[in-house]
Gaussian input, Z-matrix of N, CA and C with variables (Angstrom, degrees):
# hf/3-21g

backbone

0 1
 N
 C     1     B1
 C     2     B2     1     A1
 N     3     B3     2     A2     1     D1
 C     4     B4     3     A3     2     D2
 C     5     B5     4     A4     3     D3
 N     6     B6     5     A5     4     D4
 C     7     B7     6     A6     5     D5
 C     8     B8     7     A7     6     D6
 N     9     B9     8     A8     7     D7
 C    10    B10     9     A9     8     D8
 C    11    B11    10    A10     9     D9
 N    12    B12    11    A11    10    D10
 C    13    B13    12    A12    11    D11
 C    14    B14    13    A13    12    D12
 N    15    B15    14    A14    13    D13
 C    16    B16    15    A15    14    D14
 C    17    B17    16    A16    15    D15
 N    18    B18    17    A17    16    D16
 C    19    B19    18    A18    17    D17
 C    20    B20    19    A19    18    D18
 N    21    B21    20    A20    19    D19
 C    22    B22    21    A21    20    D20
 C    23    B23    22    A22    21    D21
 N    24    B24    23    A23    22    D22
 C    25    B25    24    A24    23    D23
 C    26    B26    25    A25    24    D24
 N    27    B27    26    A26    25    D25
 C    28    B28    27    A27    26    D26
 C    29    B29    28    A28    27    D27
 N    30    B30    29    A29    28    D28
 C    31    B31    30    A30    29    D29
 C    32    B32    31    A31    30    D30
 N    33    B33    32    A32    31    D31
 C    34    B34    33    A33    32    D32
 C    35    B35    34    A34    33    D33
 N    36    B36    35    A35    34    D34
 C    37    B37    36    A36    35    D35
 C    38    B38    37    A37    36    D36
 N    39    B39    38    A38    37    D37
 C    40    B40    39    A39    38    D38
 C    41    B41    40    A40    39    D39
 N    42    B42    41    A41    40    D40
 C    43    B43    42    A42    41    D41
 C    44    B44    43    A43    42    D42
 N    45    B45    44    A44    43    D43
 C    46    B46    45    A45    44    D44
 C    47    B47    46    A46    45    D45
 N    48    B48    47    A47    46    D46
 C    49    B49    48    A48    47    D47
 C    50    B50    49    A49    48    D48
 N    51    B51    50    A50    49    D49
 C    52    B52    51    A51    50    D50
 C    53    B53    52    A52    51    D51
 N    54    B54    53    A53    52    D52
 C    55    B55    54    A54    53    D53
 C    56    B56    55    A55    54    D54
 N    57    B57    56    A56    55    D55
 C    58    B58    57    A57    56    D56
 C    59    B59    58    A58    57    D57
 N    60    B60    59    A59    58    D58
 C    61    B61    60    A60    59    D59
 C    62    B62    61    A61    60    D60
 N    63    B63    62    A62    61    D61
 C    64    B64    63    A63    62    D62
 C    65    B65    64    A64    63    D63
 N    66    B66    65    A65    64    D64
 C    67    B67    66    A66    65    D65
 C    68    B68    67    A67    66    D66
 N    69    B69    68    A68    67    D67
 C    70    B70    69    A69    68    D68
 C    71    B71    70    A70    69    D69
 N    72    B72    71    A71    70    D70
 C    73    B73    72    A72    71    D71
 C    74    B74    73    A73    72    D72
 N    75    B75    74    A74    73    D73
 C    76    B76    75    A75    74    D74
 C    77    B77    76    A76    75    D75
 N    78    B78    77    A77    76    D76
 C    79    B79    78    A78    77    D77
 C    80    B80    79    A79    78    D78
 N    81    B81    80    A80    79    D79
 C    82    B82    81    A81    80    D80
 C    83    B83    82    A82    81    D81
 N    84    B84    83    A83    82    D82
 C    85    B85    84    A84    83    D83
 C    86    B86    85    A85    84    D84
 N    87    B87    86    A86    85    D85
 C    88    B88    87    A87    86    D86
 C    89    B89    88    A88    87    D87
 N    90    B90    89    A89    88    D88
 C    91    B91    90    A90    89    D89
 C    92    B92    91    A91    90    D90
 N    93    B93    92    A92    91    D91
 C    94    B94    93    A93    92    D92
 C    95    B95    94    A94    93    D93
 N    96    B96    95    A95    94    D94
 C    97    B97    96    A96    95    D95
 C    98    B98    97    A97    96    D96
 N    99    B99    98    A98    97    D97
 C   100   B100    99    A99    98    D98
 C   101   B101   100   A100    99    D99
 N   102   B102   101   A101   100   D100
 C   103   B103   102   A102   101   D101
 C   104   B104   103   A103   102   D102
 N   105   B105   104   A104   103   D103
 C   106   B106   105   A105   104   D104
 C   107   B107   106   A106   105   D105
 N   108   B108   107   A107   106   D106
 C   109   B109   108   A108   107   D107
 C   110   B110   109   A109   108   D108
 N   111   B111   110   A110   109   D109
 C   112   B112   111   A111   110   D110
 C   113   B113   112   A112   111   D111
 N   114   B114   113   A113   112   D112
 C   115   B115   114   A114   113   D113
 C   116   B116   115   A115   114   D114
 N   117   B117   116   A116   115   D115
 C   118   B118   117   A117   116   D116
 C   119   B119   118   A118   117   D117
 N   120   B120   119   A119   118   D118
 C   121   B121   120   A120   119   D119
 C   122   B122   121   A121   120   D120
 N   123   B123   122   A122   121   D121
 C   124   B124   123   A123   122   D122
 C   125   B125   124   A124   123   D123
 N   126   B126   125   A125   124   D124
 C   127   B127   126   A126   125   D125
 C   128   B128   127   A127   126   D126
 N   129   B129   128   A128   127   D127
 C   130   B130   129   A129   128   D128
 C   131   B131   130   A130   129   D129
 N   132   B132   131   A131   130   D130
 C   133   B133   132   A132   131   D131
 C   134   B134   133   A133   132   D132
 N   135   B135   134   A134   133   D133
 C   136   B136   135   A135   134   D134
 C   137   B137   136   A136   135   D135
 N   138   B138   137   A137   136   D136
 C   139   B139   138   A138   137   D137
 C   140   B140   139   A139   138   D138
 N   141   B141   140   A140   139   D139
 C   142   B142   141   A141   140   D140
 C   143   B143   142   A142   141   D141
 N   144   B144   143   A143   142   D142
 C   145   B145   144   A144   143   D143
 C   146   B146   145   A145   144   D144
 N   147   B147   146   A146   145   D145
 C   148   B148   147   A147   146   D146
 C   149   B149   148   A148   147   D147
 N   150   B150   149   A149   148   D148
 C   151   B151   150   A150   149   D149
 C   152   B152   151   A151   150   D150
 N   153   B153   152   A152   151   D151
 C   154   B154   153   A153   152   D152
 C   155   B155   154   A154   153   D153
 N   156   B156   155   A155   154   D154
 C   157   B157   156   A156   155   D155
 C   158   B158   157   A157   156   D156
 N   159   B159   158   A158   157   D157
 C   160   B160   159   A159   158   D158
 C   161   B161   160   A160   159   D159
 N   162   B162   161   A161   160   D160
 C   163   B163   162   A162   161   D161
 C   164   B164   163   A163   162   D162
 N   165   B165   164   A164   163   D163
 C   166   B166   165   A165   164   D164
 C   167   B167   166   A166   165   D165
 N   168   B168   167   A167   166   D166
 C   169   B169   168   A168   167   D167
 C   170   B170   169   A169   168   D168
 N   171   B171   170   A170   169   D169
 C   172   B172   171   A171   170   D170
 C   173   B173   172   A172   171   D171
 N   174   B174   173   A173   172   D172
 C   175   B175   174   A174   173   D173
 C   176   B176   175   A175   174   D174
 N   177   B177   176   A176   175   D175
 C   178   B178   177   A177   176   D176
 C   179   B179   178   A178   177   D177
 N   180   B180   179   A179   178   D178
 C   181   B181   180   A180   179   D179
 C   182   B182   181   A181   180   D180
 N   183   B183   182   A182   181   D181
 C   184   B184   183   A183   182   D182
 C   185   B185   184   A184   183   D183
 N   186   B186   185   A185   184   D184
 C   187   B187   186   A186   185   D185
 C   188   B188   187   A187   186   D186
 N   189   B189   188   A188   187   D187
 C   190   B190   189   A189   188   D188
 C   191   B191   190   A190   189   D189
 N   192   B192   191   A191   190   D190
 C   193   B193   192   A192   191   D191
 C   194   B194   193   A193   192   D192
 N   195   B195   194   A194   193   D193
 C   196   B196   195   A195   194   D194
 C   197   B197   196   A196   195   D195
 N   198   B198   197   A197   196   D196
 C   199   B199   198   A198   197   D197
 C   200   B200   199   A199   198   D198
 N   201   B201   200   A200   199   D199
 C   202   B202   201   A201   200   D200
 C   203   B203   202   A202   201   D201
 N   204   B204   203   A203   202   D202
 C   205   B205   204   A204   203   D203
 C   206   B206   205   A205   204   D204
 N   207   B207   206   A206   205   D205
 C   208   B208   207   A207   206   D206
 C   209   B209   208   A208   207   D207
 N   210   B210   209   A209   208   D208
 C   211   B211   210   A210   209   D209
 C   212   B212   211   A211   210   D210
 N   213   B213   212   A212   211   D211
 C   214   B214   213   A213   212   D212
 C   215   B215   214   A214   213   D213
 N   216   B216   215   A215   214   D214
 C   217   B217   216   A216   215   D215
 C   218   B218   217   A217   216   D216
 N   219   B219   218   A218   217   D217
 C   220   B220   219   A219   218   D218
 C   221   B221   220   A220   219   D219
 N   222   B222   221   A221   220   D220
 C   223   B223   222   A222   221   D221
 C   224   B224   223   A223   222   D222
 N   225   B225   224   A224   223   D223
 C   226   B226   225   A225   224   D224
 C   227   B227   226   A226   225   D225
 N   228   B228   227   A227   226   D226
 C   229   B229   228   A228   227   D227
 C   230   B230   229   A229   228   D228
 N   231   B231   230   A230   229   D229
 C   232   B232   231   A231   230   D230
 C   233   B233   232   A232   231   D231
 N   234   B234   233   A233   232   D232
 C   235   B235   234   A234   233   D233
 C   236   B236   235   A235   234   D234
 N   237   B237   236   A236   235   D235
 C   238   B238   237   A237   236   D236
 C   239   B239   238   A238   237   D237
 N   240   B240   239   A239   238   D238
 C   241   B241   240   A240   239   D239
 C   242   B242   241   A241   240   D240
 N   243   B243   242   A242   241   D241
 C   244   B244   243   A243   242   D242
 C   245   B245   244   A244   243   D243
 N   246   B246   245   A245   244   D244
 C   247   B247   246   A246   245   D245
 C   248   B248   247   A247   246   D246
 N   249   B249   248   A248   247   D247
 C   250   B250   249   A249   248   D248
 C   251   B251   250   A250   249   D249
 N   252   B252   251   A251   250   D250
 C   253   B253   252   A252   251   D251
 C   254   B254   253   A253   252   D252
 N   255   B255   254   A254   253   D253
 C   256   B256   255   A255   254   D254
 C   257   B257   256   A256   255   D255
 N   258   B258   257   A257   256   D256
 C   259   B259   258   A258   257   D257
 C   260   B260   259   A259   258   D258
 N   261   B261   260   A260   259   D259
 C   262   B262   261   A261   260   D260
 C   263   B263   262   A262   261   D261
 N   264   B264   263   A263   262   D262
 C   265   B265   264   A264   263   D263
 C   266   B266   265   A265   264   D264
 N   267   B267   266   A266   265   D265
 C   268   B268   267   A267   266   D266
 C   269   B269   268   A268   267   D267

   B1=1.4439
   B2=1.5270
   B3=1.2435
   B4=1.3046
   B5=1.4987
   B6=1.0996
   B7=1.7031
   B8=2.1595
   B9=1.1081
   B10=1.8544
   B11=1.4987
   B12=1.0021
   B13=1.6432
   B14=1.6606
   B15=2.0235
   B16=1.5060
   B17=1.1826
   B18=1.7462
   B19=1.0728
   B20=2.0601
   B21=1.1898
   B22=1.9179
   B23=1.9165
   B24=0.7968
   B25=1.7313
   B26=1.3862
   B27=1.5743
   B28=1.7100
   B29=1.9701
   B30=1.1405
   B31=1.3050
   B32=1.2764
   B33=1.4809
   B34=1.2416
   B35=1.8824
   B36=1.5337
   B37=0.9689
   B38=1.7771
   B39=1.1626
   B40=1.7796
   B41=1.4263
   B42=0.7493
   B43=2.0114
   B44=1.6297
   B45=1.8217
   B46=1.2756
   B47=1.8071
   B48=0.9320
   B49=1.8780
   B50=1.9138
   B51=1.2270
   B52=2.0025
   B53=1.5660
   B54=1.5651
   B55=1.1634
   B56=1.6629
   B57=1.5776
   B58=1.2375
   B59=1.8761
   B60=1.1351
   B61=1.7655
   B62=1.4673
   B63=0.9845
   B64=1.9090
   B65=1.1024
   B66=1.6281
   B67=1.3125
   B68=1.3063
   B69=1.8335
   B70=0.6074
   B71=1.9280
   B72=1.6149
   B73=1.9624
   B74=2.1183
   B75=1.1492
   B76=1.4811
   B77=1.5064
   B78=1.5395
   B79=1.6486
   B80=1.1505
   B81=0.8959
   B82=2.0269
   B83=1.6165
   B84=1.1991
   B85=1.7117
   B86=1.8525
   B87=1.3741
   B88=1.0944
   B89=1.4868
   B90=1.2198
   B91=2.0619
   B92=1.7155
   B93=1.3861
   B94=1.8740
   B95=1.2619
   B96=1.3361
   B97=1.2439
   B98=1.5816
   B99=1.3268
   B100=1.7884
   B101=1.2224
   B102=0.9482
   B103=1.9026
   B104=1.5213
   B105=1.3445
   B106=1.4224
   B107=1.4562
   B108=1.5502
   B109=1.1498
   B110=1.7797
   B111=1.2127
   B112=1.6559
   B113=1.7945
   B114=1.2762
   B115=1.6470
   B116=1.0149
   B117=1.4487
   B118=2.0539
   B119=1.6987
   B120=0.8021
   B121=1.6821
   B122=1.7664
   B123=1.2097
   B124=1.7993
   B125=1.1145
   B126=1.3868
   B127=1.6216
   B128=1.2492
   B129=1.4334
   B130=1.7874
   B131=1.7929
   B132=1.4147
   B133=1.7668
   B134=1.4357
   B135=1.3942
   B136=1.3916
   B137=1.9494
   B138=1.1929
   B139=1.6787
   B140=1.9010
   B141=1.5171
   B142=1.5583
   B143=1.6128
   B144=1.5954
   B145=1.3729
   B146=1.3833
   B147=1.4132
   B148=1.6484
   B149=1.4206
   B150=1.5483
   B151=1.0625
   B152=1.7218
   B153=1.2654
   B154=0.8692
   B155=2.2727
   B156=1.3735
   B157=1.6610
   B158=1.6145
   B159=1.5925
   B160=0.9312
   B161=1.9132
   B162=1.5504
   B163=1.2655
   B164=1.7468
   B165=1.3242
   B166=1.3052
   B167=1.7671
   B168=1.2417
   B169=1.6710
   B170=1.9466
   B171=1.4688
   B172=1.5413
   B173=1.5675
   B174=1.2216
   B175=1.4145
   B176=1.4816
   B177=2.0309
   B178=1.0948
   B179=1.2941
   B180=1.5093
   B181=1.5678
   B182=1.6471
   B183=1.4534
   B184=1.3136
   B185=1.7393
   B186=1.3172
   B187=1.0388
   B188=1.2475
   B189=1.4323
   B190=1.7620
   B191=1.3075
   B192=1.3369
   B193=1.3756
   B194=1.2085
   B195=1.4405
   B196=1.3768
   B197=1.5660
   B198=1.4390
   B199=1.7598
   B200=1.5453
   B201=1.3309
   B202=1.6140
   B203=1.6528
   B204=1.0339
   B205=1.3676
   B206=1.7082
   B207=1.9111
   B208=1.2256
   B209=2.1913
   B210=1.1922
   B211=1.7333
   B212=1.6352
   B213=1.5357
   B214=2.0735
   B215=1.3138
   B216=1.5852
   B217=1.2324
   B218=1.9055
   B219=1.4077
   B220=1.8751
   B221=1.3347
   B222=0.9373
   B223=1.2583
   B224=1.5007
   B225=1.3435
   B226=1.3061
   B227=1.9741
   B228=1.8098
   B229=1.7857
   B230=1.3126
   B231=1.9905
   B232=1.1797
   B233=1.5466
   B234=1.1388
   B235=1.7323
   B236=1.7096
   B237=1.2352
   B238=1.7793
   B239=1.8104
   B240=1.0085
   B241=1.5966
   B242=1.4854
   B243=1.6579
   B244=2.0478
   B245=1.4664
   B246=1.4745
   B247=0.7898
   B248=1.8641
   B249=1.0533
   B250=2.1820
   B251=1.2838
   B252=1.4598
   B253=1.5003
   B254=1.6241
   B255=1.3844
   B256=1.4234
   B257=1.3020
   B258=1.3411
   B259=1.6056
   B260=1.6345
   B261=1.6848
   B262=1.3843
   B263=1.7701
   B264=1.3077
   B265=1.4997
   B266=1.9288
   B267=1.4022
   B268=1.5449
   B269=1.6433
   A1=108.80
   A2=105.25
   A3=114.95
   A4=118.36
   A5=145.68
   A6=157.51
   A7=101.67
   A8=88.39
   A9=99.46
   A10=114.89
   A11=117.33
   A12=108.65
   A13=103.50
   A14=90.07
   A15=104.25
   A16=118.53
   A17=116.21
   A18=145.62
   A19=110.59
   A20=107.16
   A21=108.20
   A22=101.24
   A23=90.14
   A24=98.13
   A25=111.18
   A26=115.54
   A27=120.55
   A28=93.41
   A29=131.96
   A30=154.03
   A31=94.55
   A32=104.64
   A33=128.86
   A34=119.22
   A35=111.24
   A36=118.61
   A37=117.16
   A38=109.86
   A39=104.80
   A40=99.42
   A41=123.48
   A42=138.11
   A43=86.82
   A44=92.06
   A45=122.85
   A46=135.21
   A47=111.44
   A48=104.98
   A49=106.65
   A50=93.51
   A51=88.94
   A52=114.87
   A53=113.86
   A54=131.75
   A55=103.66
   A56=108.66
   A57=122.95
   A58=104.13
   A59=110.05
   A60=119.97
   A61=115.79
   A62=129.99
   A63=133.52
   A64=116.70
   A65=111.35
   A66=119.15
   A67=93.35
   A68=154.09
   A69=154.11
   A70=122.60
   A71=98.09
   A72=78.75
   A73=88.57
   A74=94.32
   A75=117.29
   A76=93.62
   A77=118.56
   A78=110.11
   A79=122.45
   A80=160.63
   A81=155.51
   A82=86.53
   A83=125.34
   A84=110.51
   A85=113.15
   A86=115.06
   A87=119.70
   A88=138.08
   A89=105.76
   A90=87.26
   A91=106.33
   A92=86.15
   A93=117.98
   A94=120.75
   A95=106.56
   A96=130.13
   A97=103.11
   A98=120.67
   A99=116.58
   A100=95.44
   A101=131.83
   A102=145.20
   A103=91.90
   A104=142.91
   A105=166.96
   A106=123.70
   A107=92.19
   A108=130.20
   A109=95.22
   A110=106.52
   A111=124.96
   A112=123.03
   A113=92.45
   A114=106.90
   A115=133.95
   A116=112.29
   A117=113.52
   A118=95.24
   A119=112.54
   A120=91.34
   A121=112.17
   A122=112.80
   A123=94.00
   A124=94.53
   A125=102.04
   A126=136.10
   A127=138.95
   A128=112.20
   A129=120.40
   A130=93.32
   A131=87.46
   A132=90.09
   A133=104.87
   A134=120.63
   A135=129.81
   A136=97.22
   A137=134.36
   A138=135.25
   A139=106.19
   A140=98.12
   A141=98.48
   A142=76.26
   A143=152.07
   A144=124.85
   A145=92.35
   A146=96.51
   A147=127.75
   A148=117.64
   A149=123.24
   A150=158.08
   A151=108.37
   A152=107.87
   A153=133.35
   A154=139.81
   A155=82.40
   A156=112.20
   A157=100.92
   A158=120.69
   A159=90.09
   A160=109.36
   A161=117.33
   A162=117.21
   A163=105.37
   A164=117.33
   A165=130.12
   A166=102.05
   A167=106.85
   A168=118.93
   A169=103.62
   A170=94.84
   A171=107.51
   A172=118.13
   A173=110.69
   A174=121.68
   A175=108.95
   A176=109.90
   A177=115.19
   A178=152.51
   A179=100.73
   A180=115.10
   A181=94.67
   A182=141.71
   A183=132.10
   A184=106.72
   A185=133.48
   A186=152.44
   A187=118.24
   A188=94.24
   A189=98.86
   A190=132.30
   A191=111.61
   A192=114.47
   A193=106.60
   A194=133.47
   A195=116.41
   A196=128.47
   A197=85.78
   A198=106.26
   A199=114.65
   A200=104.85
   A201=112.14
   A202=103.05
   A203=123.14
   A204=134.26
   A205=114.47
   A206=106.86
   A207=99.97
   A208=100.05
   A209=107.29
   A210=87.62
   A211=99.16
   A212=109.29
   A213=94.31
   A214=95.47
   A215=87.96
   A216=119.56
   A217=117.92
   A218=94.43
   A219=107.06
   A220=107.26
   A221=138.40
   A222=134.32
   A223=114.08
   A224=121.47
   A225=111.97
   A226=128.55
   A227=73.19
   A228=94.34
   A229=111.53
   A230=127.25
   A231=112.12
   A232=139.63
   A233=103.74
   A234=125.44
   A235=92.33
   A236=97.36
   A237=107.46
   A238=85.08
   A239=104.66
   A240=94.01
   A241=124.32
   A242=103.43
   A243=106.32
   A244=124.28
   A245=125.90
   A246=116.05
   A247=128.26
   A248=84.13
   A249=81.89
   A250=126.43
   A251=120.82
   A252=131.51
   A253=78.52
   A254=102.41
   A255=130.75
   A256=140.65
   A257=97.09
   A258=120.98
   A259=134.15
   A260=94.89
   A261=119.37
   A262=137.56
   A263=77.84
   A264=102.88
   A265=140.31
   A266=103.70
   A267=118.04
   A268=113.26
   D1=128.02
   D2=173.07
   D3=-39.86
   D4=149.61
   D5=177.69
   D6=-107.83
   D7=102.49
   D8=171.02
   D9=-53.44
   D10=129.66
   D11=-177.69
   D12=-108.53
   D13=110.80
   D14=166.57
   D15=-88.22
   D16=148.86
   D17=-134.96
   D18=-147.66
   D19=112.78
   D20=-170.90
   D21=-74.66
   D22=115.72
   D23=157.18
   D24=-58.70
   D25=124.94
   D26=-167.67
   D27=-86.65
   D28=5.46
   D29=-149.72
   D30=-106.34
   D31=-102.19
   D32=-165.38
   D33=-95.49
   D34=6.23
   D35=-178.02
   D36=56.52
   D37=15.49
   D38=-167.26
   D39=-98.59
   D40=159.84
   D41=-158.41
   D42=-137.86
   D43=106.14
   D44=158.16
   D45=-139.94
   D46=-177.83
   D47=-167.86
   D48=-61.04
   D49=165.40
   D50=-175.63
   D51=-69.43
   D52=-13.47
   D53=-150.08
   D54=-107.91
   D55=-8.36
   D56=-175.04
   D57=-96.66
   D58=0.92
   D59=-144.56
   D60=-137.86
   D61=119.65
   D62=159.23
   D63=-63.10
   D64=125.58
   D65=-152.63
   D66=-102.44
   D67=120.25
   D68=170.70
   D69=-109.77
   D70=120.41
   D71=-160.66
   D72=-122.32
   D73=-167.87
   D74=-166.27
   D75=-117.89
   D76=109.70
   D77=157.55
   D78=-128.89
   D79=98.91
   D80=166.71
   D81=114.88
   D82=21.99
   D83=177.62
   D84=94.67
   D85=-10.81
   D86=149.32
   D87=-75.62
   D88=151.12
   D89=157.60
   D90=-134.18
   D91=130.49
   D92=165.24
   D93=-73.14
   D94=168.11
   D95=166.60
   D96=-96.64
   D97=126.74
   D98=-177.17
   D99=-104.15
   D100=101.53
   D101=-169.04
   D102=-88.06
   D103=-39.47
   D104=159.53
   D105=-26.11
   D106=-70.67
   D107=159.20
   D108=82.81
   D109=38.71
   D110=-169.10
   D111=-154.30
   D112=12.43
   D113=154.98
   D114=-68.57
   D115=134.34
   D116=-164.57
   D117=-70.87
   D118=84.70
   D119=162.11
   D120=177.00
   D121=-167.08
   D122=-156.84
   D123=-111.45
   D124=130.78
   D125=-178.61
   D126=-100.80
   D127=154.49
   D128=-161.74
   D129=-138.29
   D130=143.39
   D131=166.69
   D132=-123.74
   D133=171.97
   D134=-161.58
   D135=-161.11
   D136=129.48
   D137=174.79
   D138=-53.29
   D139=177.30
   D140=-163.12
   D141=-93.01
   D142=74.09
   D143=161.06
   D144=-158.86
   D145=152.96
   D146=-178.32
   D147=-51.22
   D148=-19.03
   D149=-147.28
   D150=-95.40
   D151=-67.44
   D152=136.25
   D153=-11.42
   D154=-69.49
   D155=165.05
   D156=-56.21
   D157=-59.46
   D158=-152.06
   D159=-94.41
   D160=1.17
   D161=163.37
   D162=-57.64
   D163=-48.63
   D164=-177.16
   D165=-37.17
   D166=-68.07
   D167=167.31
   D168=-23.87
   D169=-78.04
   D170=179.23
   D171=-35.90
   D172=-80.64
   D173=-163.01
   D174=-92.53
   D175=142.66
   D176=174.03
   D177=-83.31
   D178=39.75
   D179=-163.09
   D180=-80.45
   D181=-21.83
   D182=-172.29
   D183=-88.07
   D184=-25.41
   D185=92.91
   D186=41.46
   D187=-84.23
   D188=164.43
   D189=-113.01
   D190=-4.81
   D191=145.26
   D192=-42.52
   D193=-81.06
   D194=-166.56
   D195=-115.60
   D196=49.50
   D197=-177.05
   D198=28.39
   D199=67.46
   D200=175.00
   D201=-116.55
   D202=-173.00
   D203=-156.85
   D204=-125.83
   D205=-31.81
   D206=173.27
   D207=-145.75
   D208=174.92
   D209=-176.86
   D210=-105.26
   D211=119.63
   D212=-174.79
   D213=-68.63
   D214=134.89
   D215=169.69
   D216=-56.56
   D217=-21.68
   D218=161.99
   D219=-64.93
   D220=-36.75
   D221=-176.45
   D222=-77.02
   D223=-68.82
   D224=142.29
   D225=26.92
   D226=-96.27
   D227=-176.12
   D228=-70.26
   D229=-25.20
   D230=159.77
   D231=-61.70
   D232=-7.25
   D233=-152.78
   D234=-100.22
   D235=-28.90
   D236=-167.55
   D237=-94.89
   D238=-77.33
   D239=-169.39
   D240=-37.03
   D241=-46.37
   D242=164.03
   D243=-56.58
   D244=-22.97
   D245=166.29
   D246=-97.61
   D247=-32.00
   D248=146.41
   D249=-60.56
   D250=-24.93
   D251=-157.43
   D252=-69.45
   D253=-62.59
   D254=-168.01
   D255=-49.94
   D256=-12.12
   D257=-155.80
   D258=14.82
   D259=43.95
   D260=147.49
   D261=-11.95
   D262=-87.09
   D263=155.03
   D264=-73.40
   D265=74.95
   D266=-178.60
   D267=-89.22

């Protein structure tokens, strides 16, 4: 039987499945949303809730995940809007 690969929320710090989580990676000096969850490039997860987003805002674990200097605030409002799109968050 296959083994699930758990994954820390940069949010809420809670360690859950990959499939439970927004895959967020670093490419050309940006960072995405990995809707895919199959993009070449180095990755961060975050939970499906609003809750979440906005500790992300707070604390600097994304930061150093991908050695940046500030968190865009685009990213942010995309992360919030995909998961409303989505209705993630109940």
């Amino acid at each position: 039987m296959k083994e699930k690969c758990i994954r820390t929320c940069m949010g809420c710090n809670e360690k859950k499945t990959k499939n439970e989580l927004i895959r967020i990676v670093k490419r050309d000096n940006t960072i995405v949303i990995d809707k895919t969850g199959k993009l070449q490039a180095r990755g961060a997860y975050i939970c499906k809730r609003l809750s979440c987003v906005e500790k992300l805002k707070k604390n600097k674990r994304i930061k150093k995940a991908f050695q940046i200097n500030e968190v865009p605030e685009e990213l942010c409002c995309e992360l919030e809007k995909y998961i409303k799109e989505s209705n993630f968050d109940k």
